[in-house]
VOROMAR-775734 format. One record per atom (N, C-alpha, C): residue in one letter; x, y, z. Coordinates in Angstrom, 1 decimal. Example, Ala and Ser with C-alpha at 12.3 -4.5 7.8 and 13.67 -1.06 7.14 Angstrom:
BEGIN
{type:A&east:13.2&north:-5.7&up:7.8}
{type:A&east:12.3&north:-4.5&up:7.8}
{type:A&east:13.2&north:-3.3&up:7.8}
{type:S&east:12.8&north:-2.2&up:7.1}
{type:S&east:13.7&north:-1.1&up:7.1}
{type:S&east:12.9&north:0.0&up:7.9}
This chain:
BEGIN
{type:X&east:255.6&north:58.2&up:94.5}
{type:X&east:256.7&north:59.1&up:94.2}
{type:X&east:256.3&north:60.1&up:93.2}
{type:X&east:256.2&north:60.9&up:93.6}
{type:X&east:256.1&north:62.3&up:91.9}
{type:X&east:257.2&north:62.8&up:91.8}
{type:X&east:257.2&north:62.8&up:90.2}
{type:X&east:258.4&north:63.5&up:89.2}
{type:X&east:257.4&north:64.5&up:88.8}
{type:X&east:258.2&north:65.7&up:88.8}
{type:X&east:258.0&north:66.7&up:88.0}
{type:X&east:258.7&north:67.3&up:87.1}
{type:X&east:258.5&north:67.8&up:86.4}
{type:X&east:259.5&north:68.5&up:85.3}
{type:X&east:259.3&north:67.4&up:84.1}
{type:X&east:260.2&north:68.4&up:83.3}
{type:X&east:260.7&north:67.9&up:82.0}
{type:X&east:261.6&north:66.5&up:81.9}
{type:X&east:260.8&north:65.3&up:82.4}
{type:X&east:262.0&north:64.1&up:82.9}
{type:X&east:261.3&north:63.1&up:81.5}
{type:X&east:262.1&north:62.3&up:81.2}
{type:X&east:261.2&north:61.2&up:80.3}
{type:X&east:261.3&north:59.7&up:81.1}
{type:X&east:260.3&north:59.3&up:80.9}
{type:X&east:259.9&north:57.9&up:82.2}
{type:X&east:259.8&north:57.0&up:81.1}
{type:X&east:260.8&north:56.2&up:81.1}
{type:X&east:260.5&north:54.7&up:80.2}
{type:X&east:260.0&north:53.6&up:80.6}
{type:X&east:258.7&north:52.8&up:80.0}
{type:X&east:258.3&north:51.8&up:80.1}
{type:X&east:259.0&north:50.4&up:80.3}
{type:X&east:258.3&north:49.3&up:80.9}
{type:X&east:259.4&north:48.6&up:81.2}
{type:X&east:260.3&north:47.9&up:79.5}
{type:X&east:259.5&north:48.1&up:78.7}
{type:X&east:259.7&north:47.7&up:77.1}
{type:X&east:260.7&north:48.6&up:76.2}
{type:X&east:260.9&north:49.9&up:77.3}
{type:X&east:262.1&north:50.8&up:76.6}
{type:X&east:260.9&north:51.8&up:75.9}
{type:X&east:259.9&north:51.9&up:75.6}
{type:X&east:259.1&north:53.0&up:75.1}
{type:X&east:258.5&north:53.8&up:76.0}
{type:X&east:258.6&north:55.4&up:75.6}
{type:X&east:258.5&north:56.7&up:76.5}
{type:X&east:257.1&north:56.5&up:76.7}
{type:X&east:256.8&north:56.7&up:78.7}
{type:X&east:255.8&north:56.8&up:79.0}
{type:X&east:255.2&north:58.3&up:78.5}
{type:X&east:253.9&north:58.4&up:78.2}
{type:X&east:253.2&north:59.5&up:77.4}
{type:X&east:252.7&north:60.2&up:79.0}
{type:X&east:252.9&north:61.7&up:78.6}
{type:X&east:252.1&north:62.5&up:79.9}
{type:X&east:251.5&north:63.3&up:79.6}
{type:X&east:250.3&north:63.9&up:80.7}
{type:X&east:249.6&north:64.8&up:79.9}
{type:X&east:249.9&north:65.8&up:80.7}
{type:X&east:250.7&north:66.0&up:81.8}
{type:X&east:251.1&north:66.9&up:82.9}
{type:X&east:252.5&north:66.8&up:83.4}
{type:X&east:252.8&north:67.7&up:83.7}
{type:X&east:254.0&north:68.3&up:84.4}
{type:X&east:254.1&north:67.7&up:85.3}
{type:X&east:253.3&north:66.9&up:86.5}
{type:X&east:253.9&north:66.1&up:87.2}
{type:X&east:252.9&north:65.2&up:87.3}
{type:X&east:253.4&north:63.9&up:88.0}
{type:X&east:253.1&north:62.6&up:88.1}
{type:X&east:253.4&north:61.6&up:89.0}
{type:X&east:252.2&north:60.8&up:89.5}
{type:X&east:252.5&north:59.8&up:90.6}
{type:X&east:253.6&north:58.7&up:89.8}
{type:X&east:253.9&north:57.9&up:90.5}
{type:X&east:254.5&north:56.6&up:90.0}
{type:X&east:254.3&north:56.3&up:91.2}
{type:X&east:253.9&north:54.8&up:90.7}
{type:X&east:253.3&north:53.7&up:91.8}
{type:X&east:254.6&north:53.2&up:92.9}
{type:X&east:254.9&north:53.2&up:94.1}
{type:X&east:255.6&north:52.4&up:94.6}
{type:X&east:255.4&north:51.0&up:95.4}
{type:X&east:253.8&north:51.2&up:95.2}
{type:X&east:253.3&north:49.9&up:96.0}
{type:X&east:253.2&north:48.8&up:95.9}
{type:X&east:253.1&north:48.5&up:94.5}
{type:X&east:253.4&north:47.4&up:93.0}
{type:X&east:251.4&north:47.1&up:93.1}
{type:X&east:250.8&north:47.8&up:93.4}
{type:X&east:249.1&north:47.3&up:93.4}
{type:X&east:248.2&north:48.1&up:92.9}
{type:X&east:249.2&north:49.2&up:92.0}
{type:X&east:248.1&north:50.2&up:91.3}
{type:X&east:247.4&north:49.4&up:89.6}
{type:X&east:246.3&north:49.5&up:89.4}
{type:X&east:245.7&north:49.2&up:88.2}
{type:X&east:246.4&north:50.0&up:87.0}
{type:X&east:246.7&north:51.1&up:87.0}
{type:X&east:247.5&north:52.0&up:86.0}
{type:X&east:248.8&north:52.1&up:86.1}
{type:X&east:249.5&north:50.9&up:86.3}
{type:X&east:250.9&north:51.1&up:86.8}
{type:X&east:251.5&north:51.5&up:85.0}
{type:X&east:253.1&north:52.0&up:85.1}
{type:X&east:253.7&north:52.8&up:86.7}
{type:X&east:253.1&north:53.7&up:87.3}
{type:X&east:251.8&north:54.3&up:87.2}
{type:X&east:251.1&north:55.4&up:87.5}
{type:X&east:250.5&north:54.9&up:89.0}
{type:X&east:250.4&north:55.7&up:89.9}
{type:X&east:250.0&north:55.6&up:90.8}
{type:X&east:248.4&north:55.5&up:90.9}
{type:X&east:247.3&north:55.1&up:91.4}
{type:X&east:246.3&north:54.8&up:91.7}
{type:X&east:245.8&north:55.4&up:92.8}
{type:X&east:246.3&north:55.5&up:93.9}
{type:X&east:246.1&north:55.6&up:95.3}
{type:X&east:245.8&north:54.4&up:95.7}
{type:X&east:245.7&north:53.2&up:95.5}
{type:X&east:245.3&north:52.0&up:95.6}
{type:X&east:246.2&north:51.6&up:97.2}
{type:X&east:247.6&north:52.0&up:97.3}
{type:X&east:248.0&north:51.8&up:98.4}
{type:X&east:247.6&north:52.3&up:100.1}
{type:X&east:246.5&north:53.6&up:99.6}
{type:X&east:246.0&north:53.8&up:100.7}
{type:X&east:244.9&north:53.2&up:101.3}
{type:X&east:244.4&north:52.5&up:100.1}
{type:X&east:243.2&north:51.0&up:100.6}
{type:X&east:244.0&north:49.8&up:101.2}
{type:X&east:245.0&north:49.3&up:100.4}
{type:X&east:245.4&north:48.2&up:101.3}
{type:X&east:246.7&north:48.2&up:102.6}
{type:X&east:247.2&north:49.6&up:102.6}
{type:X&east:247.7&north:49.5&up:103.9}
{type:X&east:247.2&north:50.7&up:104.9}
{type:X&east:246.0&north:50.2&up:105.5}
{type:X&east:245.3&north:50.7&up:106.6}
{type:X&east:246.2&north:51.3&up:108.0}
{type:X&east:246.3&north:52.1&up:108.5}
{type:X&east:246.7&north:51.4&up:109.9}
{type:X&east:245.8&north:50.7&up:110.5}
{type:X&east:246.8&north:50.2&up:111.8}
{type:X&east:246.5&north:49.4&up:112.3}
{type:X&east:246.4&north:47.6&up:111.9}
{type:X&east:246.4&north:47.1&up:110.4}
{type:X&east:246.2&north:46.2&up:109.7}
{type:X&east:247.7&north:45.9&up:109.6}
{type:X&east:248.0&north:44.3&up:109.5}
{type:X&east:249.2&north:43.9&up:109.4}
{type:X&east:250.3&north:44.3&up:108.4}
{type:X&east:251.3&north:44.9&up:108.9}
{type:X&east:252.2&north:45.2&up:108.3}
{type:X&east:253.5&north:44.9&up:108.9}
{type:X&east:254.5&north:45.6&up:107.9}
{type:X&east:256.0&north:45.2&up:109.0}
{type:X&east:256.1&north:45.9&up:109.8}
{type:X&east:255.7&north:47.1&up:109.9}
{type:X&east:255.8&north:48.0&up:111.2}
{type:X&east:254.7&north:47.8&up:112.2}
{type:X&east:253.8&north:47.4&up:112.1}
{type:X&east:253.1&north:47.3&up:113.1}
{type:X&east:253.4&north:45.7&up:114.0}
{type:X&east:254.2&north:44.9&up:113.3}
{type:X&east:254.5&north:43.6&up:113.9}
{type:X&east:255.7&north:44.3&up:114.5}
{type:X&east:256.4&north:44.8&up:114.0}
{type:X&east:257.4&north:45.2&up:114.7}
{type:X&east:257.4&north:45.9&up:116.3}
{type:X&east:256.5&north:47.0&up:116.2}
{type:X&east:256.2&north:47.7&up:117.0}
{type:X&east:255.5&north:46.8&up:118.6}
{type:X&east:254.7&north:45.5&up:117.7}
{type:X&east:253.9&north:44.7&up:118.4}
{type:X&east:255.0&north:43.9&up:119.6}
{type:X&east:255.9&north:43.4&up:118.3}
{type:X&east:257.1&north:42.6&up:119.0}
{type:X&east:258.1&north:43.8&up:120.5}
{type:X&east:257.7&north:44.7&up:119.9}
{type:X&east:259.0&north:45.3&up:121.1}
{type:X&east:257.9&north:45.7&up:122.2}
{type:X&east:256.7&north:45.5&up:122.3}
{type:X&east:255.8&north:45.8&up:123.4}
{type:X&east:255.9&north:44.7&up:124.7}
């Protein structure tokens, strides 16, 4: 998810996350090493074609 602008992002401890830029990932995958920052880390573990809900889904209605 990126926020841009002038927004302040609080840690889960209630202290202002620090930025060095106008805009910013925030992790939604819960498996980035820099969380809340995004990593890209989610584009390693959900591959296509590799098990997920949508591809079981997809699987099931075949």
């Amino acid at each position: 998810m990126l926020v841009r602008g002038d927004v302040e992002i609080l840690q889960a401890d209630g202290s202002p996350l620090p930025r060095r830029r106008k805009t910013i990932a925030l992790c939604r995958c819960g498996h980035s090493g820099i969380m809340p920052l995004c990593d890209g880390t989610h584009s390693v573990i959900r591959k296509p074609g590799r098990d997920s809900p949508l591809t079981r889904k997809a699987a099931a209605e075949d």
